[in-house]
Jmol script that loads the backbone (N, CA, C; Angstrom):
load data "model"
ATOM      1  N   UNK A   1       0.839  -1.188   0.000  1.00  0.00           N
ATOM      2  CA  UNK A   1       0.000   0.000   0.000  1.00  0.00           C
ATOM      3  C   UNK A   1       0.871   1.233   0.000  1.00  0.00           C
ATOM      4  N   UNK A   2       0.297   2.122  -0.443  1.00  0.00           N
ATOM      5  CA  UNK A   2       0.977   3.640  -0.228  1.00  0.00           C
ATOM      6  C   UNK A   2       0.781   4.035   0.956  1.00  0.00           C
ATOM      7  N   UNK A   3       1.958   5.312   1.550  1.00  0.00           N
ATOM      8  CA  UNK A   3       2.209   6.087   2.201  1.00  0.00           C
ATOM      9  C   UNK A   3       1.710   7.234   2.197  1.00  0.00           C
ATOM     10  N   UNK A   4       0.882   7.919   2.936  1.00  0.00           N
ATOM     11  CA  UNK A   4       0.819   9.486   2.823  1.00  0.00           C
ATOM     12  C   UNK A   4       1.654  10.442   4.275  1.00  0.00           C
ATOM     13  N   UNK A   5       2.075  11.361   3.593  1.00  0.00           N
ATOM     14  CA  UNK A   5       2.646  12.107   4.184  1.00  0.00           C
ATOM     15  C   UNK A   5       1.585  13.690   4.335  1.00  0.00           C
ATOM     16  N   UNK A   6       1.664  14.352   5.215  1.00  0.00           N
ATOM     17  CA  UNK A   6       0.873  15.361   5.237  1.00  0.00           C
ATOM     18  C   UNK A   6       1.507  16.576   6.221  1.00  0.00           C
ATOM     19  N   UNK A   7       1.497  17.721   5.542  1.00  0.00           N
ATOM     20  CA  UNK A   7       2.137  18.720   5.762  1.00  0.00           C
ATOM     21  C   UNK A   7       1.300  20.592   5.591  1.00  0.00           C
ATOM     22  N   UNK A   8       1.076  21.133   7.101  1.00  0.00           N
ATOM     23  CA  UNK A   8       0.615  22.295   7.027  1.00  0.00           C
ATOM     24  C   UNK A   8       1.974  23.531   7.063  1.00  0.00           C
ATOM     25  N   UNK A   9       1.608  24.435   6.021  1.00  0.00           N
ATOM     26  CA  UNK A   9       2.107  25.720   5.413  1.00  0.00           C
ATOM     27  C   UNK A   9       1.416  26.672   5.984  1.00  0.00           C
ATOM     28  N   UNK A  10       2.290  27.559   6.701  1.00  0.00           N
ATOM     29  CA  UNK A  10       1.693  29.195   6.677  1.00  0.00           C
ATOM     30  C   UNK A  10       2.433  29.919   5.864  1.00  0.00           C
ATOM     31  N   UNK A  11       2.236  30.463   5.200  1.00  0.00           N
ATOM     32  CA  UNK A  11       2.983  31.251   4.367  1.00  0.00           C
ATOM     33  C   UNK A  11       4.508  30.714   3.493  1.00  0.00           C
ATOM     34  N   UNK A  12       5.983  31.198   4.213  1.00  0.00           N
ATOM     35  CA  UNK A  12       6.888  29.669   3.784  1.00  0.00           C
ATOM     36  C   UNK A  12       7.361  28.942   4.962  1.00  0.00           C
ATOM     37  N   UNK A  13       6.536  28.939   6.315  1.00  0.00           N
ATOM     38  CA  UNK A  13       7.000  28.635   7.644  1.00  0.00           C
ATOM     39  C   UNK A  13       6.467  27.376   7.396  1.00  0.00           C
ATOM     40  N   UNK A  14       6.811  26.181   7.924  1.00  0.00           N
ATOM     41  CA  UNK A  14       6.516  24.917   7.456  1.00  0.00           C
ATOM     42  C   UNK A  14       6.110  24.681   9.438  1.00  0.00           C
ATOM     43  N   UNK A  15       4.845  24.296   9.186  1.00  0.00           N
ATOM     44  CA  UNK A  15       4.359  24.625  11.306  1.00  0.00           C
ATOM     45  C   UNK A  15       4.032  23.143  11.471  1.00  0.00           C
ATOM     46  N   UNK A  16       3.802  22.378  10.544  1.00  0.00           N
ATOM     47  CA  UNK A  16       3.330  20.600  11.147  1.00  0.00           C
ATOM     48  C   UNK A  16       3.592  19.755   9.749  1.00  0.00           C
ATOM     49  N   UNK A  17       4.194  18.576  10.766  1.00  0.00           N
ATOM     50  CA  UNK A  17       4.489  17.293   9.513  1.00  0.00           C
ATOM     51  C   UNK A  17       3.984  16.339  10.315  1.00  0.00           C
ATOM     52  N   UNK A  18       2.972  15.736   9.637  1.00  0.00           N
ATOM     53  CA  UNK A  18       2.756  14.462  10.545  1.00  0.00           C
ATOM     54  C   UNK A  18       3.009  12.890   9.675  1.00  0.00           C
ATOM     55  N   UNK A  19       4.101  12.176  10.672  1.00  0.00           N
ATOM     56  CA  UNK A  19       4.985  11.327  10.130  1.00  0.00           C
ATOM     57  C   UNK A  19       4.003  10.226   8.833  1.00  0.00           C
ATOM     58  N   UNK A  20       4.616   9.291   8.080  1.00  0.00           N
ATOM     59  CA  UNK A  20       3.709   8.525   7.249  1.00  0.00           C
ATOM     60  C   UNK A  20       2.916   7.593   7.858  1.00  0.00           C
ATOM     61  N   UNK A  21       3.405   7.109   8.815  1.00  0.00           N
ATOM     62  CA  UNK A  21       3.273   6.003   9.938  1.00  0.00           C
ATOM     63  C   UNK A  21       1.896   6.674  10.915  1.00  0.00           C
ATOM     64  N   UNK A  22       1.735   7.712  10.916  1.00  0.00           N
ATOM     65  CA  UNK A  22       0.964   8.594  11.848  1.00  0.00           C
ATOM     66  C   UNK A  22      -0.525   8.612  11.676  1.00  0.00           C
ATOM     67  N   UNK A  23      -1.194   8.194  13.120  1.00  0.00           N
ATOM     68  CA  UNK A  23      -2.714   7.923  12.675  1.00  0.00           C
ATOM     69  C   UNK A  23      -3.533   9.222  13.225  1.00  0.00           C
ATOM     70  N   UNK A  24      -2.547  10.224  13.796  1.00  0.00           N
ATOM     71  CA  UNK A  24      -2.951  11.410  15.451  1.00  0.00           C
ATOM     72  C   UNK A  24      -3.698  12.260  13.915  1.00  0.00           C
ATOM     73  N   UNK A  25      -4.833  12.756  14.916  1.00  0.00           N
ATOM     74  CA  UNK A  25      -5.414  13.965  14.501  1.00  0.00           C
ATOM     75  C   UNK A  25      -4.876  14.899  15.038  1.00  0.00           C
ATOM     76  N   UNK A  26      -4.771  16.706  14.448  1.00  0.00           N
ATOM     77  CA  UNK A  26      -3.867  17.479  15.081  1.00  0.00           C
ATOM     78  C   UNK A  26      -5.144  19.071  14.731  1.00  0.00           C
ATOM     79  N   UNK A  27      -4.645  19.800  16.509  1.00  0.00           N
ATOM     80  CA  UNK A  27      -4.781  20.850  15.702  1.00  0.00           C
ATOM     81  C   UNK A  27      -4.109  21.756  15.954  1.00  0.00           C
ATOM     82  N   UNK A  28      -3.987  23.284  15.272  1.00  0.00           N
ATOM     83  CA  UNK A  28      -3.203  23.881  15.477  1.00  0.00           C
ATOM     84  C   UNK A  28      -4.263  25.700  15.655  1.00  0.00           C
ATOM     85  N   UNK A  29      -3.760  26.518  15.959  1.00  0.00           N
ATOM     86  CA  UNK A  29      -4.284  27.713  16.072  1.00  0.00           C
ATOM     87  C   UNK A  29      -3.159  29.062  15.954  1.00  0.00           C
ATOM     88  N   UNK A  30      -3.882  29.716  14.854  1.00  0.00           N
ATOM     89  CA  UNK A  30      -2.862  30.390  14.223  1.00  0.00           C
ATOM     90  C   UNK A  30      -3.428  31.866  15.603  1.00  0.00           C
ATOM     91  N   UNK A  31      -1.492  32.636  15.549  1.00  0.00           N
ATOM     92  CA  UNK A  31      -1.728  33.295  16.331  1.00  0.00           C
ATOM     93  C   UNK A  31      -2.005  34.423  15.414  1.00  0.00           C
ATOM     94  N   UNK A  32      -3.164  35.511  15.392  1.00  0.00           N
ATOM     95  CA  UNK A  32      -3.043  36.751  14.750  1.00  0.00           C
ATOM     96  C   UNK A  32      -1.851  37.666  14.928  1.00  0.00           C
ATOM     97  N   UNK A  33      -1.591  37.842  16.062  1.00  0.00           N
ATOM     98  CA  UNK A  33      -0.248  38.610  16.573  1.00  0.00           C
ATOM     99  C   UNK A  33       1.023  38.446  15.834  1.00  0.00           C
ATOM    100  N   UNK A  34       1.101  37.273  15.072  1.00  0.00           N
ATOM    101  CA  UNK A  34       2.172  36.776  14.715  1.00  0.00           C
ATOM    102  C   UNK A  34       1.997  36.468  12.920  1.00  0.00           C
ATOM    103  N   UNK A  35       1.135  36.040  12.879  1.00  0.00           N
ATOM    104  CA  UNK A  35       0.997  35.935  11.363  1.00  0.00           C
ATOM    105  C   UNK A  35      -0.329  37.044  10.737  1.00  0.00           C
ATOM    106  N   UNK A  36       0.047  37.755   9.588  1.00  0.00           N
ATOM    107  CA  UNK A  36      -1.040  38.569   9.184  1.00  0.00           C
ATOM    108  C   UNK A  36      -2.010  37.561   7.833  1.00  0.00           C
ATOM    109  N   UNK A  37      -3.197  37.505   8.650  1.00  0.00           N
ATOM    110  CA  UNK A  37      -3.886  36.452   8.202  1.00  0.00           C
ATOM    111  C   UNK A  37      -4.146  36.750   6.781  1.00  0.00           C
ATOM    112  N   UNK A  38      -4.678  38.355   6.367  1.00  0.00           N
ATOM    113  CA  UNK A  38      -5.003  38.802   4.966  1.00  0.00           C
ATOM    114  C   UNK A  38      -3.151  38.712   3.972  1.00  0.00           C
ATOM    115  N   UNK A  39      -2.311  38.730   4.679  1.00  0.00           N
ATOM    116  CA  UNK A  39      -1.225  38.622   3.402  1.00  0.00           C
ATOM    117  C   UNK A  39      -0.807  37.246   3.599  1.00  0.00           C
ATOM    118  N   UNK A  40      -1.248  35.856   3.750  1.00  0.00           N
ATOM    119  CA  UNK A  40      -0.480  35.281   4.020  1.00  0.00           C
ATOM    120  C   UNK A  40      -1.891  34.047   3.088  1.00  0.00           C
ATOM    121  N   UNK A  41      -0.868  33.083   2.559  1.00  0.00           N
ATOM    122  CA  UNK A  41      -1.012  32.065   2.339  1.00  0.00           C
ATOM    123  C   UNK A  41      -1.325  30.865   2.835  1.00  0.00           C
ATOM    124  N   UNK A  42      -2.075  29.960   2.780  1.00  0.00           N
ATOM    125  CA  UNK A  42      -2.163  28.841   3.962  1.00  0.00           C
ATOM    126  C   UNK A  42      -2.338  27.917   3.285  1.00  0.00           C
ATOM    127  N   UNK A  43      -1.315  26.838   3.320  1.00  0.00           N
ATOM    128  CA  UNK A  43      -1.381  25.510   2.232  1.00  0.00           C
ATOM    129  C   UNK A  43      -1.392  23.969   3.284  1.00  0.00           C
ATOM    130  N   UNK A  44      -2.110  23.103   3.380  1.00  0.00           N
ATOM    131  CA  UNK A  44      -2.341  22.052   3.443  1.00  0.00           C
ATOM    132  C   UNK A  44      -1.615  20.752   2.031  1.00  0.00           C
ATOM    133  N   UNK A  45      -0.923  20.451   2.687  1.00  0.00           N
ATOM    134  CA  UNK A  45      -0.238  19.296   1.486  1.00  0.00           C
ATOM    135  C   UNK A  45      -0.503  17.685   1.818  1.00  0.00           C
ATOM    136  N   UNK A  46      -0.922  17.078   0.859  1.00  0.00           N
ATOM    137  CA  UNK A  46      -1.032  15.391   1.008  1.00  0.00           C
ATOM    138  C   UNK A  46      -0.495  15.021   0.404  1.00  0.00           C
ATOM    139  N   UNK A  47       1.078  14.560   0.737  1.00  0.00           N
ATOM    140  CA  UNK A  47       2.233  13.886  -0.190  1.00  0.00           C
ATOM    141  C   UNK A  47       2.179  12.689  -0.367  1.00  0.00           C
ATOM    142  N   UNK A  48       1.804  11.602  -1.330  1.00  0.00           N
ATOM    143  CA  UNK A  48       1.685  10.083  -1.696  1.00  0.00           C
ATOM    144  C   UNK A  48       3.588   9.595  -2.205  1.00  0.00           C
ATOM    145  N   UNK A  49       3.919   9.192  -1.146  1.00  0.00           N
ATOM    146  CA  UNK A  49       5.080   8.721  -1.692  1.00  0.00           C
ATOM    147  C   UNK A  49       4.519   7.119  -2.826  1.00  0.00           C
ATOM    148  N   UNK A  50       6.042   6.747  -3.119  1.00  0.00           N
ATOM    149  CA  UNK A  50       5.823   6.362  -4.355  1.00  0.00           C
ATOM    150  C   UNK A  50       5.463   4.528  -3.698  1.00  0.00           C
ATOM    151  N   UNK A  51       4.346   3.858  -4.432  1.00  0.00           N
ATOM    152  CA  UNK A  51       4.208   3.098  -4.180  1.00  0.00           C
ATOM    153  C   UNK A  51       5.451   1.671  -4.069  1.00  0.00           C
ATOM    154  N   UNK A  52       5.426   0.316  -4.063  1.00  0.00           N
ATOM    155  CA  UNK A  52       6.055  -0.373  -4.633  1.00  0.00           C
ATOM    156  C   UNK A  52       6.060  -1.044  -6.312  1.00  0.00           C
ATOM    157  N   UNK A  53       5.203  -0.051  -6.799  1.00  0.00           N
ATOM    158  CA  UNK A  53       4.863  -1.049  -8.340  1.00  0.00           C
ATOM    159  C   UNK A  53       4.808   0.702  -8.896  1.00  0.00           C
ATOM    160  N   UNK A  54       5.894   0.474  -9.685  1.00  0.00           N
ATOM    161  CA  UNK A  54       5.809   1.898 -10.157  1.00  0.00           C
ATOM    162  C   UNK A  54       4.842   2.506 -11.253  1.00  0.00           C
ATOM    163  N   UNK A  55       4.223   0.975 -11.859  1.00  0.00           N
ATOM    164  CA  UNK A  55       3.091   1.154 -13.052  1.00  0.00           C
ATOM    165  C   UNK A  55       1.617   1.404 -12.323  1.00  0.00           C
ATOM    166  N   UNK A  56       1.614   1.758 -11.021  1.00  0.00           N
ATOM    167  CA  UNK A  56      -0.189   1.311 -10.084  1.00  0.00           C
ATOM    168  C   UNK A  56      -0.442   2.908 -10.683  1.00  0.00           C
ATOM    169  N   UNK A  57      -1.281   2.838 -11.195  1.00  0.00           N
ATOM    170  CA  UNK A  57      -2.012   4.317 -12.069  1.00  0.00           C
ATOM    171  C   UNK A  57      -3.453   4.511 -10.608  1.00  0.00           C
ATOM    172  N   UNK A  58      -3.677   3.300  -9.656  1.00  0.00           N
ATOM    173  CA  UNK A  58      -4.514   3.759  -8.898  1.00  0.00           C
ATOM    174  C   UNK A  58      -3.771   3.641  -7.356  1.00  0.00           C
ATOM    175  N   UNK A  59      -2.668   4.327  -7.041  1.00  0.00           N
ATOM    176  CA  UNK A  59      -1.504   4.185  -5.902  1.00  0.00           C
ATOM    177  C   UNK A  59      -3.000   5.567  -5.152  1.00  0.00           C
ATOM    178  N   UNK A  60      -3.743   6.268  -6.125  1.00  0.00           N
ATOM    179  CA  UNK A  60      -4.207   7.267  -4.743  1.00  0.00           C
ATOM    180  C   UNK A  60      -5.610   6.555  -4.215  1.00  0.00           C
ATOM    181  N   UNK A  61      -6.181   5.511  -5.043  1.00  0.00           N
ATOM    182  CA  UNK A  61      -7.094   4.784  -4.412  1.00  0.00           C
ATOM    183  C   UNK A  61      -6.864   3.733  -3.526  1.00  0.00           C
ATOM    184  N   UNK A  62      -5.858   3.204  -3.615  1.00  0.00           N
ATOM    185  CA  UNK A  62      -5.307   2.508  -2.354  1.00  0.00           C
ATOM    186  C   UNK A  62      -4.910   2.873  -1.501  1.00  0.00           C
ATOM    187  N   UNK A  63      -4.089   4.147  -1.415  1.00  0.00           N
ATOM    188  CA  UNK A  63      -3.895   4.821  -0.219  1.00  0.00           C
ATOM    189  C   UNK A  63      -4.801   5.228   0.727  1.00  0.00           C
TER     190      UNK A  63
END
end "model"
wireframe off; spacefill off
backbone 0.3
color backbone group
């Protein structure tokens, strides 16, 4: 089976990685004081590392 990796972005500050192995729900709370919410970017990433069969065209339905 595939791996997912998952990774929250504020802007280019990289604030949570939660490992591939990892089942934890997380949360986080952005401070206003510290980040300006209207100039800033906020990216959520779901990284699928690469399966073992490099031809699986459905590696994101198994994951």
């Amino acid at each position: 089976y595939a791996q997912i990796s998952c990774q929250l972005q504020l802007g280019d500050e990289q604030v949570i990685v939660l490992p591939q192995n990892s089942n934890s729900s997380f949360e986080y709370i952005v401070e206003q004081t510290k980040h300006s919410l209207s100039n800033i970017r906020i990216q959520f990433k779901v990284i699928l590392t690469s399966s073992n069969d490099n031809n699986d065209d459905n590696a994101w339905q198994k994951a």
